[in-house]
SEMAR-299169 format. One record per atom (N, C-alpha, C): residue in one letter; x, y, z. Coordinates in steps of 0.2 Angstrom, whole numbers, plus 5000, padded with zeros to 4 digits. Atoms other than C-alpha are relative to their C-alpha. Layout:
# SEMAR-299169
aXYZ...
# end
This chain:
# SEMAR-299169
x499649954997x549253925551x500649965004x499450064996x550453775560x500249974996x499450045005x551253715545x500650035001x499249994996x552853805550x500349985006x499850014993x552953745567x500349934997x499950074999x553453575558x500950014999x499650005000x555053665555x500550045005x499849984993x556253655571x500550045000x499649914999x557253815568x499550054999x500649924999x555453935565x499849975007x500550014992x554753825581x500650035006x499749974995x556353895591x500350094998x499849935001x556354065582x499350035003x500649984999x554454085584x500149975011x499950004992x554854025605x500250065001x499549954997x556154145606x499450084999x500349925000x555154285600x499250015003x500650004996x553554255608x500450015007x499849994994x554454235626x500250074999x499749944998x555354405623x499550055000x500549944999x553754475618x499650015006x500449984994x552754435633x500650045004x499549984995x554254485642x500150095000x499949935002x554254655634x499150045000x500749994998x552154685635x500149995007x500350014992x552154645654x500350075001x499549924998x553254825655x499550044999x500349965003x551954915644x499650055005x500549944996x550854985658x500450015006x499549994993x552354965672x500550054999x499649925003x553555085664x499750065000x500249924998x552555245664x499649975006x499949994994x551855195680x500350025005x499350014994x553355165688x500350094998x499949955004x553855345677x499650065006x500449974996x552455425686x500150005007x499950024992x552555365704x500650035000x499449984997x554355435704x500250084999x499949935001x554055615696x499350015001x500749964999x552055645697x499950044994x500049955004x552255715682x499749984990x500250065005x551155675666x500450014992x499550015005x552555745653x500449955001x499750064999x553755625660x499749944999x500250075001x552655495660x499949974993x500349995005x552055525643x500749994993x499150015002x554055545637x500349924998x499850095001x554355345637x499949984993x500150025006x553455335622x500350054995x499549965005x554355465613x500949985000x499450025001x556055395619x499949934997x500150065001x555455225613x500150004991x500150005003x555155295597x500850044994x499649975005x556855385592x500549964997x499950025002x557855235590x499949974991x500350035005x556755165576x500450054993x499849985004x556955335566x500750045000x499449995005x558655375566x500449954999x499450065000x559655205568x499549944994x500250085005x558355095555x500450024994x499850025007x558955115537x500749995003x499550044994x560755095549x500149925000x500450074999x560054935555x500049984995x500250055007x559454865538x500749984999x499350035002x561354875531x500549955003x499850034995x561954815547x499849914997x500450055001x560754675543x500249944994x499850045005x561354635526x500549974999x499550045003x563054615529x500349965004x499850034993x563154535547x499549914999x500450055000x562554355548x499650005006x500849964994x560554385555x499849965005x500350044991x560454235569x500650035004x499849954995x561954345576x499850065000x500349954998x561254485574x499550005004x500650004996x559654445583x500049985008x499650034992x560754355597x500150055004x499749954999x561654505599x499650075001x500649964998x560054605600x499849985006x500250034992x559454505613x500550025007x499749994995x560554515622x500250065004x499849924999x560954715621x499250035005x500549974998x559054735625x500049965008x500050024993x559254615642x500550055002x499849964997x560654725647x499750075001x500249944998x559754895644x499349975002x500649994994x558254835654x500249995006x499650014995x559454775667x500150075004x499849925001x559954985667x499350025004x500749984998x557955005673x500150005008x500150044993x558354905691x500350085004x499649954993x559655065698x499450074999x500549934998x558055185692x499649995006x500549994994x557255205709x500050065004x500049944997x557655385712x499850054992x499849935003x558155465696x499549974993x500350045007x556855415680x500350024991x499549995007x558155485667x500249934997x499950075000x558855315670x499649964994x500650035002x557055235664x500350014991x500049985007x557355345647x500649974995x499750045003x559055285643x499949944998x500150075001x558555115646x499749984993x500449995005x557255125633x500250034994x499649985004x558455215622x500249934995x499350045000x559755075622x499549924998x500750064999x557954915623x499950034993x500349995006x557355015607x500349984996x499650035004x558955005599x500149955000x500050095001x559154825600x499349984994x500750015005x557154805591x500350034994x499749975009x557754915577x500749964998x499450055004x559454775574x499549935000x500450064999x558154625578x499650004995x500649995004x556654685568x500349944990x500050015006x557254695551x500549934999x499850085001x558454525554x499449935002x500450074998x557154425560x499650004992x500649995008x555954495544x500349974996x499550035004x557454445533x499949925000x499750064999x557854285542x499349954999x500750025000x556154215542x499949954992x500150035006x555854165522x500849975000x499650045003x557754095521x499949925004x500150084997x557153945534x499149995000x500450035002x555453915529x499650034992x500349985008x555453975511x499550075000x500849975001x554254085502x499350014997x500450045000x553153985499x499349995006x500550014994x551253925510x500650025007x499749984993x552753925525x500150085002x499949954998x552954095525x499550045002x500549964999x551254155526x499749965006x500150044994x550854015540x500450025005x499649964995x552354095549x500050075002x500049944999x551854265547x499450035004x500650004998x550054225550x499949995009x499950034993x550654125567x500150045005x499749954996x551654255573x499450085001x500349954996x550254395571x499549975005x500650024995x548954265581x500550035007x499850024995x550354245593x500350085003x500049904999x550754455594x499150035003x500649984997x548854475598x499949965005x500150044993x548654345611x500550055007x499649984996x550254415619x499750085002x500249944998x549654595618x499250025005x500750004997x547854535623x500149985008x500050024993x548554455638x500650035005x499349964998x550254535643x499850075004x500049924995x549854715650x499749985006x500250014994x548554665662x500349955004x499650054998x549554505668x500550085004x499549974997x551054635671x499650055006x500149964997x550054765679x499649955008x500250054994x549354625692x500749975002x499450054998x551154555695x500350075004x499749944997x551654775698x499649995006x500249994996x550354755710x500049985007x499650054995x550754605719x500749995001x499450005001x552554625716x500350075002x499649925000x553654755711x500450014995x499749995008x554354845696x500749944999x499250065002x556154735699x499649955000x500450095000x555054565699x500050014991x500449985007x554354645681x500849994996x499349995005x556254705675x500349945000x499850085000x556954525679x499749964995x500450045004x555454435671x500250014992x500149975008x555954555654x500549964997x499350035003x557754495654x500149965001x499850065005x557754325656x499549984994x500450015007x556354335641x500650014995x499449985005x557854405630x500549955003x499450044999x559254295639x499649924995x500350045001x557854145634x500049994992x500350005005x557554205618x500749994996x499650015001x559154225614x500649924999x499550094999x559754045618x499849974997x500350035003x558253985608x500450014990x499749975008x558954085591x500949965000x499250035003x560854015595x499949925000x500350085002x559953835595x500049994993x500450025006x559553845576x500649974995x499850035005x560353805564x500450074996x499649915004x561753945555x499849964992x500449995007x561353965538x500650044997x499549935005x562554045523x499550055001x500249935006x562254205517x499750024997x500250015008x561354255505x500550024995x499549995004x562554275490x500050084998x500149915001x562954475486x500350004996x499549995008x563854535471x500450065003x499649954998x564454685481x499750015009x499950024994x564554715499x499550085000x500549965002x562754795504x500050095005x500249904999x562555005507x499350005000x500549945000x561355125509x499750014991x500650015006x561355165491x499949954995x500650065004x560954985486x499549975002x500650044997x559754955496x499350064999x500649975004x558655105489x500050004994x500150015007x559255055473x499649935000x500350085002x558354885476x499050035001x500849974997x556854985484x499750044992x500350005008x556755085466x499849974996x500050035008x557054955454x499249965005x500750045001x555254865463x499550045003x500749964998x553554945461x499750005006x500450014996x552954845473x500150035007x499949984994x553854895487x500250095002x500249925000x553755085481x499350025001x500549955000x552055095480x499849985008x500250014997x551754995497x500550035007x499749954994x552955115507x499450055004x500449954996x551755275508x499649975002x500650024996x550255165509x500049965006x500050014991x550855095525x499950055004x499949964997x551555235529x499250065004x500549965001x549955345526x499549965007x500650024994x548755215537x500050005005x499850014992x549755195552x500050075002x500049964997x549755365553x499350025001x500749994998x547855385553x499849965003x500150054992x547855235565x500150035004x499649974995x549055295575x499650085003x500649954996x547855455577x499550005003x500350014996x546655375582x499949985007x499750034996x547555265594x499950035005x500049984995x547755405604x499450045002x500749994998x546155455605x499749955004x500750044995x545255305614x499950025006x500450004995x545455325631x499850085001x500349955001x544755505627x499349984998x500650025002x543355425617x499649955008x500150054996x543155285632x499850075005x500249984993x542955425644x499350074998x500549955002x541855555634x499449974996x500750045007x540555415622x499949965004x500050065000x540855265631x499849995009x500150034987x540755275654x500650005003x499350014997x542555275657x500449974997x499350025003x544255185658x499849945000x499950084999x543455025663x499849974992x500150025005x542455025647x500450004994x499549995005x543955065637x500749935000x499650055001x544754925642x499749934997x500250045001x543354805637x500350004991x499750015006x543654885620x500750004998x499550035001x545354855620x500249945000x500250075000x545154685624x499749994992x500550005007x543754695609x500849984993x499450015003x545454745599x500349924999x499550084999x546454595604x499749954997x500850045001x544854475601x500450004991x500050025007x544954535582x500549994997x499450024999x546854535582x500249934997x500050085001x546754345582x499749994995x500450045004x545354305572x500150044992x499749975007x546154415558x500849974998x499550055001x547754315561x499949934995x500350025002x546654175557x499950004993x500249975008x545954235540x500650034996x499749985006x547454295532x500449964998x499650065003x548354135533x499749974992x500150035008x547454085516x499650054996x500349955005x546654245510x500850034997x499349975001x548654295508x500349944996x500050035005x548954155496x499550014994x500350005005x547654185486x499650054997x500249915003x546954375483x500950024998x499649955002x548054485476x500250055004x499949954993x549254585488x499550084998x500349935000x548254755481x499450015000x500750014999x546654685480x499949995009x500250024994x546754605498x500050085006x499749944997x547654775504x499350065002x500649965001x546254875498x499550005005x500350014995x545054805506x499749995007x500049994993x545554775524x500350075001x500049954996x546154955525x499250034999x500649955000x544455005519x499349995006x500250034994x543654875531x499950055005x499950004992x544554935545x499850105000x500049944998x544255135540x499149985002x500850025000x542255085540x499849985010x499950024995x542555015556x500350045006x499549934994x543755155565x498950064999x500449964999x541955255562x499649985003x500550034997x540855145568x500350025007x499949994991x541755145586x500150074999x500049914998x542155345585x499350024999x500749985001x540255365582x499749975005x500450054995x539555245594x500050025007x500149984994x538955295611x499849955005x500250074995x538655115620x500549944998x499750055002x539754965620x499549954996x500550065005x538454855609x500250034993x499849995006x539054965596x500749974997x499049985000x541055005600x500349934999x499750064998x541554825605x499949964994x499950035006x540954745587x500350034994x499749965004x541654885580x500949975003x498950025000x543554855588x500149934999x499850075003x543254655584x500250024994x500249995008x542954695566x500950084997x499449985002x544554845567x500549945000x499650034998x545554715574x500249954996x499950075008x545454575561x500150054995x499949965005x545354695547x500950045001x499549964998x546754805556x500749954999x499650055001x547854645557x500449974995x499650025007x547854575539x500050084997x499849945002x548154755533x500950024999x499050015001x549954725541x500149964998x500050075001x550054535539x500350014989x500249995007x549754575519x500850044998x499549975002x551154705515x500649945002x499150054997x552454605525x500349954996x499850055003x552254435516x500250034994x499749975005x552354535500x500550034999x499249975000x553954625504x500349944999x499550055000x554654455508x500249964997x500250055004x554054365493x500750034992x499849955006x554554525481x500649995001x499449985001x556154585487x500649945002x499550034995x557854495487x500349995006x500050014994x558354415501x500650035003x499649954997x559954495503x499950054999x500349944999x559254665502x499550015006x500449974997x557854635512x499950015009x499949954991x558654695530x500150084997x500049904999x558854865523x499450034999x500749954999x556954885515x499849985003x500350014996x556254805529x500250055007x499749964998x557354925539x499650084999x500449945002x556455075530x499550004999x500850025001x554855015531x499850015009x499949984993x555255025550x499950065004x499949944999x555755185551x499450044998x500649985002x554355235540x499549985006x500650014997x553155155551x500150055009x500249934993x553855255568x500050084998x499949925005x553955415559x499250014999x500850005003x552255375553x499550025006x500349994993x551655335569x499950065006x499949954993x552355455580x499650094998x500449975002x551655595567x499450035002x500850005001x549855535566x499950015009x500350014995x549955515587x500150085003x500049924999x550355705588x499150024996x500549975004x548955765575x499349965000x500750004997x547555665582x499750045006x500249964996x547555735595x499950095000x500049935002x547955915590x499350034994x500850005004x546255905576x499649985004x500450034994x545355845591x499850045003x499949934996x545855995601x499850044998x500249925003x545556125588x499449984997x500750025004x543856035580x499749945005x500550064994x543055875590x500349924998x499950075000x543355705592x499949974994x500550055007x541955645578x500550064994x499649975004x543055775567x500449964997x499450035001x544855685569x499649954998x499950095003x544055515565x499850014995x500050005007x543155585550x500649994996x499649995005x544655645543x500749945001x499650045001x545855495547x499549954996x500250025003x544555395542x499949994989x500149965009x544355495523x500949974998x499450035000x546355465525x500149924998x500050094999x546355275528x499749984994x500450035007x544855275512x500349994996x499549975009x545955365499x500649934999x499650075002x547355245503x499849934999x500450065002x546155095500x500150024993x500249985006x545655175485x500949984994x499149985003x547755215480x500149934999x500050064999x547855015483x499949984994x500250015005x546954995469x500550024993x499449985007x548455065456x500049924999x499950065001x549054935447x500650005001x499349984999x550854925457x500049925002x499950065002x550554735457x499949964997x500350025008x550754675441x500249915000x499950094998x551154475447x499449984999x500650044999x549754355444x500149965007x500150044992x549154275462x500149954998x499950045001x550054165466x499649924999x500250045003x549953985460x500349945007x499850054995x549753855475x500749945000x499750055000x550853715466x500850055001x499349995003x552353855462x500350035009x499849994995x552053915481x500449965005x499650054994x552453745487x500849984999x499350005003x554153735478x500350065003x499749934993x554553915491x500250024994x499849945006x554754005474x499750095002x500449905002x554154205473x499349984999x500350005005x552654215470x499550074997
# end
């Protein structure tokens, strides 16, 4: 999983984007607090995450073209640096929390220019080869950790501190990360034959199976994740004893997070992306029932290990495949739509669990995301990757595989 650290432009892109992410988790529970304590109000508070999520779907397929024709270590600079100005915008909310939603407007929109140039940038400096999957694998240990440890850090620093300590902390994470990305090394281009659009970059999404049939079935999981998602602390308070125990299995989550970081570093050379796929989302549907049924932590808690590995290589798995599959000057636009698919997905499925929940019971909605999450296991199984796994020696040459 540290074979890419040996090369000193992933070791200051992997810096850069770990500091920004803790920087950006310590907000997570201090933004709707702070939201809340200024209006009392739980639609307002509740609101953050919907302004969080409209950049995604309307500026990502945007973004991707952006992506392909702008060179990616300035665009990710110039992301950064947009998102430390609009968190800096956070500081003058201390009356009005309107303010709060632009910010996060303006914070989102930077991730949606970042995202899909980092995804791109990523295989043109460490290949696509073992380095890609030891840096994809890296980067989910190193997103679980951070999200395992980041909320509660922030919310003890809200406590002791104060939200300005927090918004400071976020921006020099972006001024930092930033500095770390213009350390690297610039890089050509990738070569284009015509200057990249919209409609080439869904002609590249056409002309490959792989990345046609692995749209819906992101698309489809995350939304029957995403419905559960927002069930827990409902399940933590009506199965489980409360908010304390719902943090343990939150925790539990993060735990497995890692240790499926872990496991995909060499399961993701050597299954087959649809055979791997299959499995972990069936894994982790088997597992979303286990904790929606469970009425004791001795259940729940090996149950959200067992999601959180499973749940991990599920993403881990698609990603390397896009990155291996698609051209590399195309691939800020499908990783761009694969974006937006996935907040669109999400935002969705975080309506519709709850509303199946409401009109039928809890153990209902998990049935039925669960049966969701099967069938796309099942769908996995088409034959939409017709490549033989690859071949260790052809991996280490950073070829396709």
């Amino acid at each position: 999983m540290l074979e890419a650290l040996r090369d000193r432009d992933f070791r200051l892109l992997w810096a850069g984007r770990t500091i920004s992410a803790l920087g950006s988790w310590l907000l997570v529970i201090a933004i709707p607090a702070h939201v809340h304590a200024l209006t009392g109000s739980l639609l307002a508070t509740g609101l953050t995450l919907a302004f969080e999520h409209l950049p995604p779907l309307l500026l990502g397929p945007v973004a991707g073209v952006l992506t392909d024709r702008w060179d990616r270590r300035r665009v990710m600079i110039a992301a950064d640096l947009l998102r430390a100005a609009a968190v800096t915008l956070m500081l003058a909310a201390t009356t009005d929390h309107r303010l709060i939603y632009a910010a996060l407007v303006a914070e989102s929109a930077g991730a949606v220019l970042f995202r899909p140039a980092a995804q791109a940038h990523v295989p043109a400096v460490v290949g696509t080869g073992p380095g890609l999957s030891s840096a994809n694998s890296l980067n989910a240990f190193t997103d679980g950790t951070v999200r395992l440890v980041a909320p509660p850090l922030g919310a003890a620093i809200l406590t002791l501190t104060s939200f300005q300590t927090l918004i400071w902390i976020d921006v020099t994470s972006y001024l930092l990360s930033a500095l770390a990305i213009a350390c690297t090394t610039r890089r050509p281009s990738p070569a284009r034959q015509s200057t990249p659009d919209l409609a080439g970059g869904w002609k590249v999404l056409r002309g490959l199976p792989i990345a046609r049939a692995l749209l819906p079935l992101t698309a489809v999981f995350l939304a029957a994740n995403a419905s559960l998602s927002a069930l827990l602390v409902p399940l933590g308070i009506q199965r489980l004893g409360g908010t304390e125990q719902m943090g343990l299995v939150l925790s539990a989550l993060g735990v497995g997070f890692l240790l499926g970081a872990v496991a995909i570093r060499r399961l993701v050379d050597r299954v087959r992306p649809r055979f791997l796929l299959a499995a972990t989302q069936l894994a982790t549907a088997v597992s979303l029932y286990a904790l929606f049924a469970s009425t004791s932590l001795a259940v729940a808690l090996p149950a959200a290990v067992a999601i959180g590995t499973f749940g991990s290589m599920t993403l881990v798995t698609p990603q390397t495949a896009l990155q291996r599959a698609v051209p590399n000057e195309a691939l800020g636009r499908i990783s761009a739509v694969f974006l937006s698919a996935e907040a669109l997905a999400t935002l969705l499925g975080s309506v519709a669990g709850p509303v199946l929940a409401q009109a039928f019971s809890l153990s209902m909605a998990a049935l039925v995301a669960c049966l969701v999450i099967t069938a796309g296991s099942l769908a996995a199984l088409a034959p939409w990757d017709r490549s033989r796994a690859p071949e260790p020696t052809v991996l280490a040459r950073g070829r396709p595989g």
